[in-house]
N, C-alpha and C positions, 0 to 999 in steps of 0.2 A: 341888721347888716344887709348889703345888698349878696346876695348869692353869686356862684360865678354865671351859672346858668340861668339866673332870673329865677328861682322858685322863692314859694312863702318858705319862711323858719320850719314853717310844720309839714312841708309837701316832703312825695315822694318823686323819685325821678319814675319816667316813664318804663315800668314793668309789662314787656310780652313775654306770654310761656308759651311755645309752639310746641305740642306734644307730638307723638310717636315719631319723633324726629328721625329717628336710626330703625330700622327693622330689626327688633330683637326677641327672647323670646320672654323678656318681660316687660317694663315700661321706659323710655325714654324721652328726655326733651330736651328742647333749647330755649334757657332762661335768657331774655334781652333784659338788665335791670340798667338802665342810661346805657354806657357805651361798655357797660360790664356783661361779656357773655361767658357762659359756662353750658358744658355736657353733661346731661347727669341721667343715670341710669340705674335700673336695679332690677338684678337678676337673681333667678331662685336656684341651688344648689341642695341634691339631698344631702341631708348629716347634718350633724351641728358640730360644736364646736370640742375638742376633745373632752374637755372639764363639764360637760353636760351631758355625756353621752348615757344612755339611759335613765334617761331623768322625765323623758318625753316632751322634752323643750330644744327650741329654738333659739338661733342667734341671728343680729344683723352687725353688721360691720362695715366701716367705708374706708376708701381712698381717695386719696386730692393729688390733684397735679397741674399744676400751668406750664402749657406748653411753651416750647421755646420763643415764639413770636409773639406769644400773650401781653410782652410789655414793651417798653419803650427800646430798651438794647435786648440782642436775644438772651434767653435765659437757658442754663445748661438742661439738658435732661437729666432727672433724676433716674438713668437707669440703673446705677448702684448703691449710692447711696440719698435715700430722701431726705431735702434740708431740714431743721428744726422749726420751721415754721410750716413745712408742709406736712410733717408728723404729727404737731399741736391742733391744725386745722381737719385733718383728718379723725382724730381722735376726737374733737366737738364734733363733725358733723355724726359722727358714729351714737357717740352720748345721746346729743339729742334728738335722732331718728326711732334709738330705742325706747323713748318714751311715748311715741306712736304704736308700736308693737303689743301683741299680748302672746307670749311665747312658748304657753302651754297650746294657745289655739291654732300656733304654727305648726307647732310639731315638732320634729325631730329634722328640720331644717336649716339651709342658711340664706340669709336673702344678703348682697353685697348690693352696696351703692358704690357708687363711682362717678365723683365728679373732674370733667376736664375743663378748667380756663381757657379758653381761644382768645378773650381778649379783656384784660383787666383796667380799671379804672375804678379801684373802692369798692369793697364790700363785697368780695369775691364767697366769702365763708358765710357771709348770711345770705348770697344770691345760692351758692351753692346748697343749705340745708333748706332753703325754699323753694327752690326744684325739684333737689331728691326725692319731699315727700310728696309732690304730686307724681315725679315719677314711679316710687313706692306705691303710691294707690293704684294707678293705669298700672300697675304691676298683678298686683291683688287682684282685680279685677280680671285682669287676663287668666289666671292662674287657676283661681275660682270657676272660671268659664270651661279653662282645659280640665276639670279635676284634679291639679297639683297640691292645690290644699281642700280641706273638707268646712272650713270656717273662715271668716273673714278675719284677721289677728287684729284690723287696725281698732286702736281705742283712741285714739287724740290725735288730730289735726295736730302740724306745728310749723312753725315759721319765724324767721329770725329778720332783723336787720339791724343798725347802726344808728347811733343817738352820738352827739360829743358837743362841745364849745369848743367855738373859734370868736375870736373877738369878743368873748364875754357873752356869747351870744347862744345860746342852747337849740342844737339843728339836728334836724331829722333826715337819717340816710346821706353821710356824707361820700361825693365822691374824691376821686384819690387826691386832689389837689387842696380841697378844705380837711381832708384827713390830715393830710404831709404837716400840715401848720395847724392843727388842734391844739388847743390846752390842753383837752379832756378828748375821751377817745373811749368809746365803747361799744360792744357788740352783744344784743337780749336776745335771749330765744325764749320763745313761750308757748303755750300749747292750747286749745280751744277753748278749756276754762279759763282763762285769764293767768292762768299759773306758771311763774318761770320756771324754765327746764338749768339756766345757766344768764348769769351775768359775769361779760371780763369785761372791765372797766380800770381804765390807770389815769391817772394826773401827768399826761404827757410834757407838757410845758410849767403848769403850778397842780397845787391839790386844789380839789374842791369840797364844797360845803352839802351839808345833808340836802338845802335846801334845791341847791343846782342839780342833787343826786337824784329827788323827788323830782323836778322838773322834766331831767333825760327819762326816768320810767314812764312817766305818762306820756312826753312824747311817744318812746319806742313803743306801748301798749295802743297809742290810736295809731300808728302805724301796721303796726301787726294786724288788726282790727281789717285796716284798707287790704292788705298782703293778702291774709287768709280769703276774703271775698275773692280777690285773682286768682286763688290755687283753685278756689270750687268753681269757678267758673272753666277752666282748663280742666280741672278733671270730666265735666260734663259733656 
């Protein structure tokens, strides 16, 4: 099928990670993934999480938020209560940052990520956990430098993005306009070894077959593959 923006079936849209974007006292950046930007940050806090507390471990945890001019009409702030797609989105990017972590080597810590949307078009929550975790490392990194931690915790690279059919047609990274109209509709996240952290995958339009299912993983796997190259390069 011809794409809207002219890419192959199997490209990515244009990914810049500009790091140390904000002056903080851990890692932050600005993810460009097409016309999808997001803020993501992550900062170290002593303590962990009450349910660990002398155990000599660590927690990390995120937040998600698009701001009000992130999309087409403005969008409410969630300053009291956060909608159910920004609590499910939040809670994956959490899940799978902590399989980056080693949290006996943290310590008795909390690291918070926090990603903000400034301008959405597709694939806000796989742009989002693939900034956190280069901002997560330029975090470690900083932290490591100051003396805030005594070991490095990260064990796995991770990176997510978007696989789906439109037209019959099995596409890598779709943005919000080939989402809106998907059959098929899904978001991998995986981790250095090849190994998924999370697959949400729905039959938007119809169901599909094992063999279509097998098509979007290897998609989403050589994408990830391209992804992760971007994050070590920004990290360096």
């Amino acid at each position: 099928m011809n794409r809207i923006d002219g890419r192959n079936d199997d490209s990515l849209r244009n990914i810049d990670i500009t790091v140390n974007f904000t002056e903080v006292s851990g890692g932050s950046v600005l993810i460009n993934w097409g016309k999808t930007r997001v803020i993501c940050t992550a900062l170290l806090e002593e303590g962990t999480m009450p349910f660990l507390k002398d155990t000599g471990k660590g927690w990390l945890t995120a937040e998600y938020a698009m701001l009000p001019s992130s999309t087409g009409g403005r969008k409410k702030r969630e300053t009291l209560k956060p909608d159910g797609r920004s609590t499910e989105i939040k809670r994956l990017i959490g899940r799978a940052l902590r399989q980056a972590v080693d949290f006996e080597a943290l310590g008795e810590k909390t690291i918070w990520i926090d990603c903000d949307v400034i301008q959405a078009d597709g694939g806000t929550r796989t742009a989002s956990i693939t900034g956190a975790y280069v901002a997560l490392a330029l975090g470690v990194k900083k932290w490591l430098k100051q003396g805030l931690i005594s070991k490095n915790p990260l064990v796995h690279q991770v990176a997510a993005v978007s696989v789906g059919i439109n037209g019959d047609t099995p596409l890598l990274d779709l943005c919000y306009r080939e989402d809106s109209s998907a059959e098929v509709d899904m978001n991998l996240v995986m981790d250095d070894t090849g190994a998924f952290i999370e697959i949400q995958g729905t039959g938007e339009g119809r169901a599909f077959t094992a063999a279509e299912l097998n098509k979007l993983l290897a998609l989403g796997e050589k994408g990830i593959k391209e992804i992760m190259k971007i994050q070590n390069e920004a990290i360096k």
